[in-house]
N, C-alpha and C positions, 0 to 999 in steps of 0.2 A: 697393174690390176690383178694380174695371178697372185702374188705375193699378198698382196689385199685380202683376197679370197681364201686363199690358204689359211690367216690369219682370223679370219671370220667363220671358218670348219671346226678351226682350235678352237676360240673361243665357244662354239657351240657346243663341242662333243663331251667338254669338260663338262659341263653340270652333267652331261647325261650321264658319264662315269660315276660324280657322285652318289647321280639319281639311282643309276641299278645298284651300286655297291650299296647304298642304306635301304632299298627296298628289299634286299637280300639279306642283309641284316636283318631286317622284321622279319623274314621268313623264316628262315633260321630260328630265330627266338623265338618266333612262334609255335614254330615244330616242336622246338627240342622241348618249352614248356608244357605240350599237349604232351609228347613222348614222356616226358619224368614227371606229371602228374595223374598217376593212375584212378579211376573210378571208386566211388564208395564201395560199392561189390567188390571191386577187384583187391584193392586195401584189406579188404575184411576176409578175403577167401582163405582158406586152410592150405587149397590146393595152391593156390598162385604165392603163397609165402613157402612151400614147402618146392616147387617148382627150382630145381636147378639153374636154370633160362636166369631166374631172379634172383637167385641168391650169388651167381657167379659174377664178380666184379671185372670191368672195359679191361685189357689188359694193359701196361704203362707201358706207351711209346719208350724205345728208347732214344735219348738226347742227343742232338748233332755233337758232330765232333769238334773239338777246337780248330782244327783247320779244317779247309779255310778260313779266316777270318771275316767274320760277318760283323760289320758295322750296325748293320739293322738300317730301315724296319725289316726287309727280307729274311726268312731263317731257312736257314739249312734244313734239309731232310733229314732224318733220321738214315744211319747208317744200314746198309744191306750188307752183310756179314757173307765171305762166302770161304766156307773151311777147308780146304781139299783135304787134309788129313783126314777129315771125314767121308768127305766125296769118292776119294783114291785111293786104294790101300797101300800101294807102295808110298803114298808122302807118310803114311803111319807109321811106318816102319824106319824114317830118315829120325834120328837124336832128335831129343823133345828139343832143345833149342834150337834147333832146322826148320822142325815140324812146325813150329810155331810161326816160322815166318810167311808161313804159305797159309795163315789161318788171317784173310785180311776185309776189308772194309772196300763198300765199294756207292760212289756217288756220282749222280751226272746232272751238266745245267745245260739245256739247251731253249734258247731265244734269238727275239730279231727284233727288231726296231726301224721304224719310217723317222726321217727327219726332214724339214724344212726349216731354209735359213735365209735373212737377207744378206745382203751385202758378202758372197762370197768370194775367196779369192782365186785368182788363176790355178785353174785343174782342180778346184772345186765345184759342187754342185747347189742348186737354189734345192732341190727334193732329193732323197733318196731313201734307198730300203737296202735293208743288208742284215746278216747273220750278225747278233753279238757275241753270243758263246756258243758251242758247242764242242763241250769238253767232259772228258771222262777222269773220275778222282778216284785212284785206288790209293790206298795206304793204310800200314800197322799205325797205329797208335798204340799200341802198350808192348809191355816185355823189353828188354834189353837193346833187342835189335829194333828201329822201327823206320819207316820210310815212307814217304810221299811222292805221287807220281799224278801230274793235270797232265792229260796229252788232249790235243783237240786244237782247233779253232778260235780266235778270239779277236773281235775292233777293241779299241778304244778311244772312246770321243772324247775329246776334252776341251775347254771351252777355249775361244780366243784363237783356237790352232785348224787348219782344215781336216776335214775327217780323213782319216786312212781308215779304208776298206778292210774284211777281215783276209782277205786273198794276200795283201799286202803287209800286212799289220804282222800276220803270220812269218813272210816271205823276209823281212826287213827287221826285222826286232827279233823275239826269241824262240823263231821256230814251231814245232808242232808240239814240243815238251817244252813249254815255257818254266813250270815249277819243279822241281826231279832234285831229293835229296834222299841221302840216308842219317838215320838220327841212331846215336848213342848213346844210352840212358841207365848208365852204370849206376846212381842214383835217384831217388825222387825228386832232389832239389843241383843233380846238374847232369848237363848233356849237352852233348856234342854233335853239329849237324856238319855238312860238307854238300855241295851240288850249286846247282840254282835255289837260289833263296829270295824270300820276300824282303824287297827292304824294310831297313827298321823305322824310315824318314816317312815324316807328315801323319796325316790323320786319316788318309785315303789310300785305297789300296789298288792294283791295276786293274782288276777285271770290274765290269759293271754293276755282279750280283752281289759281290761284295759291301756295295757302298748305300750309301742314303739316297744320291744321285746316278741318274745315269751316264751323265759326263763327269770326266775330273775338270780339277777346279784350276786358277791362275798359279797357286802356289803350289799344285803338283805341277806342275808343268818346268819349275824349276829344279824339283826330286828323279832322282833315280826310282827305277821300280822293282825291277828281276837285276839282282847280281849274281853272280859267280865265285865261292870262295868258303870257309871253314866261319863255322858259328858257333861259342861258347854260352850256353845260359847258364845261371844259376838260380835261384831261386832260395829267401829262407825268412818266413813269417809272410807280412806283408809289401818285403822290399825284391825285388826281380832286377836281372841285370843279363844284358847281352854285348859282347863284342865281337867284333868279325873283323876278318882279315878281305878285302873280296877288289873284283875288277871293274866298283863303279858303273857305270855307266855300262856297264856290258864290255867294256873296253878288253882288248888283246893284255892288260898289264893289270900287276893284281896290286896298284900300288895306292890301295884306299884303306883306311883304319876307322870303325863308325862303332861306337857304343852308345845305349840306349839305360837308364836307369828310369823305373818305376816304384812308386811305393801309394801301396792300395789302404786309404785311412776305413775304409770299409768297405761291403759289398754295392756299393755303389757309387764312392770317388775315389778317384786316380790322379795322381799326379805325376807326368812323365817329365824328363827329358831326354834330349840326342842331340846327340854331336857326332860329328868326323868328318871327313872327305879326303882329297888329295892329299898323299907324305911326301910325294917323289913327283915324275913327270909323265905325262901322255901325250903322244903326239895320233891317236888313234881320232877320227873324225867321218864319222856318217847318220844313215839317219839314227840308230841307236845311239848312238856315240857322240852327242853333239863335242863338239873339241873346248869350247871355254865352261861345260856346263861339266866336262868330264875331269878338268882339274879346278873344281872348287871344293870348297868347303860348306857345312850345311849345317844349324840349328834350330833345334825344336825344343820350345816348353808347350805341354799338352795336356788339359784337364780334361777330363770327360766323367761327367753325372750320367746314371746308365739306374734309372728305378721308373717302373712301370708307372703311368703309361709315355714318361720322357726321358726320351737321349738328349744332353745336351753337350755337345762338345768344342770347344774354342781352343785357336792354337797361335801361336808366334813363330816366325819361323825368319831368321836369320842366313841368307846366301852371301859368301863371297869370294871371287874371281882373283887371286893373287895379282899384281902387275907381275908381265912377263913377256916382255917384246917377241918371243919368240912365237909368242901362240896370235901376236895381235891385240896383249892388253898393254897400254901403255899406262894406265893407270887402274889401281885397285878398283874393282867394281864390283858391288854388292844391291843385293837385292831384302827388303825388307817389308813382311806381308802380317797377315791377321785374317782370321776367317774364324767362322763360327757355324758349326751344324746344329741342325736342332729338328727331332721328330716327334711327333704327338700321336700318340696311340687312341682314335675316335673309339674304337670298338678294336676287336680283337684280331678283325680282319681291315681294317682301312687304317691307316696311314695319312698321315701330312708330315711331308718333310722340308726342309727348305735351307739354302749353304748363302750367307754372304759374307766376301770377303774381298779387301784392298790390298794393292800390292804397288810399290814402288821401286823402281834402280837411283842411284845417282849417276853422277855422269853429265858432259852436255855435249854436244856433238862435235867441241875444238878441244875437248881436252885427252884425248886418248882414249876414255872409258870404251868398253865394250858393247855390245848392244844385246843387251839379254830379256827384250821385251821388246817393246813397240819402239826402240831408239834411242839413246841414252839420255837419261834424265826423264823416263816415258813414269805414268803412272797408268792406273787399272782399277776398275775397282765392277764387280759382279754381283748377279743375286742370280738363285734358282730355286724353281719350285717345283716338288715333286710328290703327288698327289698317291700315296702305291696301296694297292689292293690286292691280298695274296687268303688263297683257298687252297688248303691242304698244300700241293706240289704245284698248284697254278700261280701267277701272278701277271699281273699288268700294271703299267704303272705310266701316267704322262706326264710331259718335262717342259716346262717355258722357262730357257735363260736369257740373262740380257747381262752383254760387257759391255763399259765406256773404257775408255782410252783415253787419257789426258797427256796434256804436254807432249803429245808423239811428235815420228818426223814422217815427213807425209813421204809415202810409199811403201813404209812398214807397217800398215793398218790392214782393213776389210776393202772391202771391193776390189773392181776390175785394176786399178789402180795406184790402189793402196791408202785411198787415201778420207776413205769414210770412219769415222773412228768408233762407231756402234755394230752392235750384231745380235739381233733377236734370233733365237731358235724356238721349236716345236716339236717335239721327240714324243714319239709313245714307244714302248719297250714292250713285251709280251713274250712270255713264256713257262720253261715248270724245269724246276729243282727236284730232284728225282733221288 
Protein backbone atom coordinates (compact mmCIF):
# COMPACT_ATOMS: atom_id res chain seq x y z
CA UNK A 1 0.00 0.00 0.00
CA UNK A 2 3.09 2.48 0.76
CA UNK A 3 4.51 1.81 -2.61
CA UNK A 4 0.89 2.53 -4.06
CA UNK A 5 0.80 5.80 -2.48
CA UNK A 6 4.15 6.82 -3.34
CA UNK A 7 3.17 6.19 -6.77
CA UNK A 8 0.06 8.15 -6.53
CA UNK A 9 2.30 11.42 -4.91
CA UNK A 10 4.20 10.96 -8.31
CA UNK A 11 1.78 10.81 -10.36
CA UNK A 12 0.15 14.00 -8.79
CA UNK A 13 3.01 16.22 -8.33
CA UNK A 14 3.98 15.80 -12.00
CA UNK A 15 1.22 18.00 -13.58
CA UNK A 16 1.87 20.46 -10.90
CA UNK A 17 5.54 20.76 -12.16
CA UNK A 18 4.30 21.30 -15.45
CA UNK A 19 1.61 23.45 -14.16
CA UNK A 20 4.10 26.00 -12.29
CA UNK A 21 6.81 25.71 -14.87
CA UNK A 22 4.18 27.14 -17.86
CA UNK A 23 2.61 29.50 -15.50
CA UNK A 24 6.12 30.89 -15.08
CA UNK A 25 6.54 30.79 -18.58
CA UNK A 26 3.51 33.34 -18.87
CA UNK A 27 4.98 35.37 -16.35
CA UNK A 28 7.93 35.66 -17.64
CA UNK A 29 6.62 36.53 -21.06
CA UNK A 30 4.58 38.72 -19.73
CA UNK A 31 6.99 40.72 -17.95
CA UNK A 32 9.75 40.83 -20.26
CA UNK A 33 6.75 41.93 -23.01
CA UNK A 34 5.53 44.89 -20.77
CA UNK A 35 9.46 45.50 -19.96
CA UNK A 36 10.54 45.91 -23.86
CA UNK A 37 7.48 47.66 -24.93
CA UNK A 38 7.82 51.13 -23.73
CA UNK A 39 4.84 53.79 -23.83
CA UNK A 40 3.93 56.12 -26.68
CA UNK A 41 5.48 59.10 -24.41
CA UNK A 42 8.28 57.35 -23.57
CA UNK A 43 9.17 56.14 -27.43
CA UNK A 44 8.73 59.73 -28.45
CA UNK A 45 10.85 61.36 -25.41
CA UNK A 46 14.07 63.24 -26.37
CA UNK A 47 15.12 62.61 -22.99
CA UNK A 48 14.62 58.80 -22.68
CA UNK A 49 16.31 58.21 -26.21
CA UNK A 50 19.18 60.39 -25.18
CA UNK A 51 19.20 58.55 -21.60
CA UNK A 52 22.33 56.31 -21.29
CA UNK A 53 20.17 53.63 -19.04
CA UNK A 54 18.66 53.00 -22.91
CA UNK A 55 21.03 53.39 -25.20
CA UNK A 56 23.53 51.06 -23.30
CA UNK A 57 23.12 47.34 -24.53
CA UNK A 58 22.40 43.83 -21.69
CA UNK A 59 26.03 42.77 -21.65
CA UNK A 60 26.80 39.20 -23.53
CA UNK A 61 27.00 36.46 -21.03
CA UNK A 62 30.00 34.72 -21.62
CA UNK A 63 29.55 30.75 -23.01
CA UNK A 64 30.06 27.62 -20.82
CA UNK A 65 33.07 25.92 -21.38
CA UNK A 66 33.41 22.72 -23.36
CA UNK A 67 33.99 20.81 -20.19
CA UNK A 68 32.20 19.34 -18.79
CA UNK A 69 30.46 17.90 -21.24
CA UNK A 70 26.85 18.60 -21.21
CA UNK A 71 24.53 16.41 -23.09
CA UNK A 72 21.70 18.88 -22.56
CA UNK A 73 18.79 20.02 -21.82
CA UNK A 74 20.98 21.23 -18.59
CA UNK A 75 23.53 24.03 -19.58
CA UNK A 76 26.35 24.87 -17.82
CA UNK A 77 26.96 28.29 -16.23
CA UNK A 78 28.87 30.60 -17.46
CA UNK A 79 32.50 30.53 -16.43
CA UNK A 80 33.73 32.73 -13.22
CA UNK A 81 37.23 33.77 -14.19
CA UNK A 82 39.57 34.25 -11.19
CA UNK A 83 43.10 35.84 -12.32
CA UNK A 84 45.53 36.02 -9.51
CA UNK A 85 48.20 37.64 -11.55
CA UNK A 86 45.83 40.33 -11.04
CA UNK A 87 44.75 39.72 -7.67
CA UNK A 88 48.68 39.11 -6.43
CA UNK A 89 51.34 40.93 -7.33
CA UNK A 90 53.99 38.38 -6.98
CA UNK A 91 51.97 35.81 -9.63
CA UNK A 92 52.63 39.15 -11.86
CA UNK A 93 55.90 39.05 -11.70
CA UNK A 94 56.28 34.81 -12.25
CA UNK A 95 57.11 34.30 -16.77
CA UNK A 96 53.95 35.20 -18.69
CA UNK A 97 53.68 31.53 -19.36
CA UNK A 98 53.60 30.77 -15.41
CA UNK A 99 51.43 33.65 -15.03
CA UNK A 100 48.95 32.42 -17.20
CA UNK A 101 48.47 29.27 -15.47
CA UNK A 102 47.24 30.74 -12.47
CA UNK A 103 44.63 33.04 -14.53
CA UNK A 104 41.84 30.09 -14.43
CA UNK A 105 38.00 29.28 -14.51
CA UNK A 106 36.07 28.40 -12.00
CA UNK A 107 32.42 26.27 -11.77
CA UNK A 108 30.27 24.44 -9.18
CA UNK A 109 27.15 21.90 -9.20
CA UNK A 110 25.64 21.25 -6.22
CA UNK A 111 22.09 18.88 -5.99
CA UNK A 112 20.18 16.10 -4.37
CA UNK A 113 17.49 13.95 -5.32
CA UNK A 114 14.66 11.69 -3.41
CA UNK A 115 13.93 8.30 -5.02
CA UNK A 116 11.35 5.60 -4.65
CA UNK A 117 11.55 2.29 -6.15
CA UNK A 118 9.80 -1.19 -6.18
CA UNK A 119 11.08 -4.39 -6.05
CA UNK A 120 14.43 -3.48 -4.40
CA UNK A 121 17.31 -5.76 -3.83
CA UNK A 122 19.06 -6.87 -0.71
CA UNK A 123 20.81 -3.67 1.07
CA UNK A 124 18.73 -1.61 -1.10
CA UNK A 125 16.15 0.77 -0.12
CA UNK A 126 12.11 1.11 -1.22
CA UNK A 127 12.72 5.51 -0.65
CA UNK A 128 15.66 7.53 -0.26
CA UNK A 129 17.34 11.08 -0.34
CA UNK A 130 20.77 11.76 -0.81
CA UNK A 131 23.35 14.39 -2.26
CA UNK A 132 24.01 13.83 -6.13
CA UNK A 133 26.76 16.29 -6.71
CA UNK A 134 28.55 18.50 -5.02
CA UNK A 135 31.62 19.28 -6.75
CA UNK A 136 33.86 22.23 -7.52
CA UNK A 137 35.32 22.68 -11.36
CA UNK A 138 38.54 24.71 -11.67
CA UNK A 139 40.28 24.58 -15.05
CA UNK A 140 42.49 26.60 -17.79
CA UNK A 141 40.98 26.12 -20.90
CA UNK A 142 43.15 28.13 -23.25
CA UNK A 143 47.11 28.82 -23.69
CA UNK A 144 49.51 25.96 -24.13
CA UNK A 145 49.34 24.63 -20.67
CA UNK A 146 45.69 23.86 -19.71
CA UNK A 147 44.10 21.64 -16.96
CA UNK A 148 41.07 20.36 -15.26
CA UNK A 149 40.18 19.59 -11.79
CA UNK A 150 36.25 18.20 -10.32
CA UNK A 151 37.04 17.61 -6.66
CA UNK A 152 33.79 17.11 -4.55
CA UNK A 153 31.14 14.57 -4.00
CA UNK A 154 29.05 12.56 -6.38
CA UNK A 155 26.13 9.20 -6.55
CA UNK A 156 25.42 7.71 -9.55
CA UNK A 157 22.20 6.01 -10.16
CA UNK A 158 21.88 3.89 -12.90
CA UNK A 159 19.08 2.00 -13.86
CA UNK A 160 18.58 -2.02 -13.19
CA UNK A 161 21.70 -1.67 -10.57
CA UNK A 162 20.96 -0.72 -6.56
CA UNK A 163 21.79 2.84 -5.74
CA UNK A 164 25.30 3.46 -4.21
CA UNK A 165 25.05 6.28 -1.99
CA UNK A 166 27.32 9.30 -2.53
CA UNK A 167 29.36 8.48 0.87
CA UNK A 168 30.15 5.25 -0.89
CA UNK A 169 30.03 6.02 -4.60
CA UNK A 170 33.03 8.50 -3.43
CA UNK A 171 34.67 5.93 -1.00
CA UNK A 172 34.63 2.81 -3.78
CA UNK A 173 35.08 4.19 -7.32
CA UNK A 174 37.18 7.28 -7.84
CA UNK A 175 37.56 9.27 -4.77
CA UNK A 176 37.17 13.06 -4.06
CA UNK A 177 39.06 14.03 -7.55
CA UNK A 178 37.18 11.76 -9.69
CA UNK A 179 38.20 14.07 -12.99
CA UNK A 180 42.13 15.63 -12.65
CA UNK A 181 44.12 16.11 -15.87
CA UNK A 182 46.59 18.29 -17.34
CA UNK A 183 46.24 19.10 -21.15
CA UNK A 184 48.92 20.02 -23.82
CA UNK A 185 47.94 22.08 -26.56
CA UNK A 186 51.14 22.86 -28.63
CA UNK A 187 48.55 23.39 -31.52
CA UNK A 188 44.86 24.25 -32.25
CA UNK A 189 44.18 20.99 -33.89
CA UNK A 190 46.26 18.71 -31.35
CA UNK A 191 46.79 17.98 -27.74
CA UNK A 192 47.78 16.09 -25.26
CA UNK A 193 46.10 15.10 -22.01
CA UNK A 194 47.33 12.70 -19.14
CA UNK A 195 45.36 12.04 -15.44
CA UNK A 196 41.83 10.86 -14.90
CA UNK A 197 39.88 11.21 -18.01
CA UNK A 198 36.41 10.93 -19.33
CA UNK A 199 35.85 7.96 -21.13
CA UNK A 200 35.49 8.16 -24.80
CA UNK A 201 32.54 5.10 -24.60
CA UNK A 202 28.58 5.51 -24.96
CA UNK A 203 26.51 8.50 -25.29
CA UNK A 204 26.23 9.11 -21.54
CA UNK A 205 28.65 10.47 -19.24
CA UNK A 206 29.17 9.68 -15.31
CA UNK A 207 27.91 12.48 -13.40
CA UNK A 208 23.96 13.23 -13.46
CA UNK A 209 24.20 16.92 -14.57
CA UNK A 210 25.71 15.94 -17.45
CA UNK A 211 23.12 14.03 -19.00
CA UNK A 212 19.29 14.09 -20.44
CA UNK A 213 18.54 11.63 -17.38
CA UNK A 214 19.15 11.29 -14.11
CA UNK A 215 20.11 7.74 -13.91
CA UNK A 216 22.45 5.89 -16.52
CA UNK A 217 20.99 3.78 -18.76
CA UNK A 218 21.46 -0.41 -19.29
CA UNK A 219 24.15 0.19 -21.85
CA UNK A 220 26.21 2.23 -19.58
CA UNK A 221 26.31 -0.05 -17.11
CA UNK A 222 28.41 -2.22 -19.42
CA UNK A 223 30.98 1.01 -20.12
CA UNK A 224 33.69 2.16 -18.27
CA UNK A 225 33.49 5.81 -16.97
CA UNK A 226 36.69 7.60 -15.26
CA UNK A 227 39.98 5.98 -16.60
CA UNK A 228 43.36 6.61 -15.89
CA UNK A 229 46.14 7.03 -18.72
CA UNK A 230 47.64 9.63 -21.63
CA UNK A 231 45.02 11.00 -24.47
CA UNK A 232 45.89 12.12 -27.93
CA UNK A 233 43.32 14.35 -29.85
CA UNK A 234 43.59 15.77 -32.96
CA UNK A 235 41.35 17.66 -34.78
CA UNK A 236 41.24 19.01 -38.72
CA UNK A 237 38.07 20.46 -40.60
CA UNK A 238 35.23 18.59 -39.66
CA UNK A 239 36.93 15.04 -38.84
CA UNK A 240 38.29 14.76 -34.82
CA UNK A 241 40.04 11.85 -33.40
CA UNK A 242 41.21 10.54 -29.98
CA UNK A 243 43.39 7.62 -28.64
CA UNK A 244 44.38 6.62 -25.39
CA UNK A 245 46.45 4.48 -23.67
CA UNK A 246 44.57 4.06 -20.02
CA UNK A 247 43.64 1.34 -16.98
CA UNK A 248 40.04 0.61 -18.13
CA UNK A 249 37.94 0.09 -15.70
CA UNK A 250 40.01 1.93 -13.20
CA UNK A 251 41.94 -1.06 -12.99
CA UNK A 252 45.85 -1.31 -11.23
CA UNK A 253 47.09 -2.29 -15.18
CA UNK A 254 47.21 0.24 -17.89
CA UNK A 255 46.56 -2.47 -20.35
CA UNK A 256 43.49 -0.93 -22.54
CA UNK A 257 43.91 0.79 -26.18
CA UNK A 258 40.30 2.79 -27.05
CA UNK A 259 40.06 5.29 -30.01
CA UNK A 260 37.08 7.23 -30.84
CA UNK A 261 36.75 8.96 -34.57
CA UNK A 262 34.02 11.69 -35.31
CA UNK A 263 33.25 13.67 -38.42
CA UNK A 264 30.74 16.55 -37.95
CA UNK A 265 28.66 16.97 -41.63
CA UNK A 266 27.53 20.29 -40.02
CA UNK A 267 26.70 22.15 -37.13
CA UNK A 268 24.19 19.92 -36.23
CA UNK A 269 25.06 16.10 -37.27
CA UNK A 270 27.72 13.93 -36.06
CA UNK A 271 28.62 10.90 -36.71
CA UNK A 272 30.97 8.99 -34.31
CA UNK A 273 32.58 5.78 -33.71
CA UNK A 274 34.72 3.95 -30.76
CA UNK A 275 36.40 1.05 -30.42
CA UNK A 276 39.09 -0.54 -27.95
CA UNK A 277 39.31 -2.35 -24.76
CA UNK A 278 41.40 -5.05 -23.28
CA UNK A 279 45.18 -5.82 -25.31
CA UNK A 280 46.72 -7.84 -22.46
CA UNK A 281 45.30 -9.28 -19.07
CA UNK A 282 43.74 -8.15 -15.54
CA UNK A 283 43.22 -9.93 -12.92
CA UNK A 284 42.27 -6.66 -10.79
CA UNK A 285 38.34 -7.30 -9.42
CA UNK A 286 36.11 -5.01 -7.11
CA UNK A 287 33.46 -2.75 -7.01
CA UNK A 288 35.17 -0.29 -9.57
CA UNK A 289 36.75 -2.94 -11.37
CA UNK A 290 34.18 -5.45 -12.26
CA UNK A 291 36.84 -8.48 -13.47
CA UNK A 292 34.91 -9.87 -16.78
CA UNK A 293 33.74 -6.18 -17.65
CA UNK A 294 37.50 -5.09 -17.01
CA UNK A 295 38.94 -7.35 -19.82
CA UNK A 296 36.43 -6.78 -22.56
CA UNK A 297 36.16 -5.07 -25.54
CA UNK A 298 33.72 -2.30 -26.42
CA UNK A 299 31.93 -0.63 -29.56
CA UNK A 300 30.13 2.28 -30.47
CA UNK A 301 28.39 3.90 -33.78
CA UNK A 302 26.76 7.21 -32.49
CA UNK A 303 24.74 9.98 -34.30
CA UNK A 304 23.42 12.70 -32.65
CA UNK A 305 21.09 15.77 -34.27
CA UNK A 306 21.83 18.74 -31.79
CA UNK A 307 19.44 21.85 -33.56
CA UNK A 308 17.14 23.73 -31.35
CA UNK A 309 14.47 23.07 -30.05
CA UNK A 310 15.81 18.91 -30.51
CA UNK A 311 18.57 16.72 -29.34
CA UNK A 312 18.25 13.61 -30.85
CA UNK A 313 20.73 10.93 -30.26
CA UNK A 314 20.82 6.97 -30.92
CA UNK A 315 23.60 4.73 -30.43
CA UNK A 316 24.76 0.76 -31.01
CA UNK A 317 27.03 -0.48 -28.92
CA UNK A 318 28.78 -3.72 -29.24
CA UNK A 319 30.47 -5.64 -25.73
CA UNK A 320 32.65 -8.60 -25.75
CA UNK A 321 34.11 -10.72 -23.05
CA UNK A 322 37.02 -12.86 -24.70
CA UNK A 323 36.90 -16.80 -23.49
CA UNK A 324 39.27 -17.13 -20.91
CA UNK A 325 39.09 -19.91 -18.33
CA UNK A 326 40.99 -18.19 -16.11
CA UNK A 327 38.81 -15.22 -15.34
CA UNK A 328 35.64 -17.80 -15.51
CA UNK A 329 34.70 -17.35 -19.31
CA UNK A 330 34.42 -20.37 -20.74
CA UNK A 331 32.87 -19.11 -23.67
CA UNK A 332 32.94 -15.78 -25.58
CA UNK A 333 30.45 -13.55 -24.28
CA UNK A 334 29.10 -10.32 -25.65
CA UNK A 335 26.68 -8.05 -25.13
CA UNK A 336 24.53 -6.15 -27.84
CA UNK A 337 22.38 -2.99 -27.20
CA UNK A 338 20.56 0.27 -28.80
CA UNK A 339 19.16 3.15 -27.17
CA UNK A 340 18.00 6.36 -28.28
CA UNK A 341 17.81 9.96 -26.42
CA UNK A 342 15.72 12.47 -27.47
CA UNK A 343 14.73 16.08 -25.73
CA UNK A 344 12.31 18.68 -26.85
CA UNK A 345 12.83 22.27 -25.98
CA UNK A 346 8.77 23.33 -24.96
CA UNK A 347 10.05 26.79 -24.15
CA UNK A 348 13.34 28.04 -23.18
CA UNK A 349 13.25 26.95 -19.80
CA UNK A 350 11.16 23.48 -19.76
CA UNK A 351 12.44 20.50 -21.15
CA UNK A 352 10.99 16.95 -21.95
CA UNK A 353 13.49 14.37 -22.22
CA UNK A 354 13.16 10.74 -22.42
CA UNK A 355 16.08 7.53 -23.06
CA UNK A 356 14.70 4.03 -24.48
CA UNK A 357 16.79 1.31 -25.08
CA UNK A 358 17.29 -2.69 -25.41
CA UNK A 359 20.09 -4.73 -24.57
CA UNK A 360 20.84 -8.37 -24.76
CA UNK A 361 23.94 -11.13 -23.79
CA UNK A 362 24.28 -14.49 -25.37
CA UNK A 363 25.00 -17.17 -23.52
CA UNK A 364 22.68 -20.07 -21.68
CA UNK A 365 23.43 -21.00 -18.31
CA UNK A 366 25.24 -24.81 -19.64
CA UNK A 367 27.49 -23.36 -21.85
CA UNK A 368 30.10 -21.47 -20.15
CA UNK A 369 28.97 -17.90 -21.05
CA UNK A 370 29.44 -15.24 -18.48
CA UNK A 371 26.75 -13.61 -16.69
CA UNK A 372 27.06 -9.88 -17.59
CA UNK A 373 23.29 -8.89 -16.88
CA UNK A 374 20.42 -10.72 -15.44
CA UNK A 375 22.10 -14.38 -16.47
CA UNK A 376 23.35 -15.67 -19.52
CA UNK A 377 21.28 -15.41 -22.46
CA UNK A 378 19.18 -12.46 -20.17
CA UNK A 379 17.66 -9.57 -22.20
CA UNK A 380 16.57 -6.02 -20.98
CA UNK A 381 14.93 -3.52 -22.38
CA UNK A 382 14.02 0.34 -20.54
CA UNK A 383 12.34 3.67 -21.10
CA UNK A 384 12.64 6.88 -19.01
CA UNK A 385 11.29 10.02 -18.62
CA UNK A 386 12.60 13.13 -17.67
CA UNK A 387 10.47 16.27 -17.49
CA UNK A 388 13.61 19.31 -16.61
CA UNK A 389 12.92 22.73 -15.86
CA UNK A 390 16.14 25.11 -15.38
CA UNK A 391 16.21 29.07 -14.44
CA UNK A 392 19.32 30.88 -14.81
CA UNK A 393 21.66 28.52 -12.18
CA UNK A 394 18.40 26.68 -10.70
CA UNK A 395 16.95 23.46 -11.92
CA UNK A 396 14.64 20.67 -11.16
CA UNK A 397 13.84 18.05 -12.84
CA UNK A 398 11.55 14.39 -12.30
CA UNK A 399 12.34 10.90 -13.34
CA UNK A 400 9.79 7.76 -13.92
CA UNK A 401 11.91 4.76 -15.22
CA UNK A 402 10.74 1.30 -15.94
CA UNK A 403 13.23 -2.01 -16.77
CA UNK A 404 11.84 -5.50 -17.79
CA UNK A 405 14.06 -8.36 -17.79
CA UNK A 406 13.58 -11.14 -20.11
CA UNK A 407 14.74 -14.65 -20.45
CA UNK A 408 16.61 -14.02 -16.86
CA UNK A 409 17.64 -16.61 -14.24
CA UNK A 410 15.86 -16.23 -11.27
CA UNK A 411 17.83 -14.79 -8.47
CA UNK A 412 19.71 -12.34 -10.59
CA UNK A 413 16.75 -9.90 -10.97
CA UNK A 414 14.82 -7.29 -8.47
CA UNK A 415 13.55 -8.06 -5.13
CA UNK A 416 14.18 -9.60 -1.98
CA UNK A 417 14.84 -12.62 -3.87
CA UNK A 418 15.96 -11.95 -7.10
CA UNK A 419 13.45 -13.03 -8.78
CA UNK A 420 10.94 -10.17 -9.88
CA UNK A 421 11.90 -9.20 -13.26
CA UNK A 422 10.57 -5.35 -13.30
CA UNK A 423 11.42 -2.21 -11.47
CA UNK A 424 9.55 1.24 -11.60
CA UNK A 425 11.41 4.12 -10.02
CA UNK A 426 10.45 7.92 -9.11
CA UNK A 427 13.29 10.42 -8.85
CA UNK A 428 13.11 14.19 -8.49
CA UNK A 429 16.64 15.84 -8.65
CA UNK A 430 17.05 19.56 -7.59
CA UNK A 431 19.55 21.80 -7.58
CA UNK A 432 21.94 25.01 -9.21
CA UNK A 433 24.95 24.91 -11.54
CA UNK A 434 26.84 27.92 -10.39
Amino acid sequence: MERVTRLLVAAFLLPLFFGFAIVDEGIVSADQSAAGAPSPAAASSPAAAASPAAAAAAPTPVPPLSSPTMVGPLQMASPHEINLPKLAPGFSELPPMIANIFDFDVNAVVSGFAMGQNHPVPGDFDAQVDASNAELIVQKADGPIQYYLQVGGYSIPALGAPYVNLGHAVNALYGPLPVAYIKLQPTDSFSIMAGNLPTLFGAEYTFTFENMNIERGLLWNQENAITRGVQLNYTHGALSGSLTWNNGFYSHSYTWVDGSLAYAFNSANTLSFVGGGQVGFAKSNNFATPLYLNNSQIYNVIYEYNAAPWIIEPYFQLTLVPHNPDIGVFKTTSTTGGAIFVSYAITERLFMAARGEFIGQNGNSTDGAANLMYGPGSQAWSFTVTPTYQYNQFFVRPEFSYVQAINYASGFVFGSQGTHPTQLRGLIEFGVIW
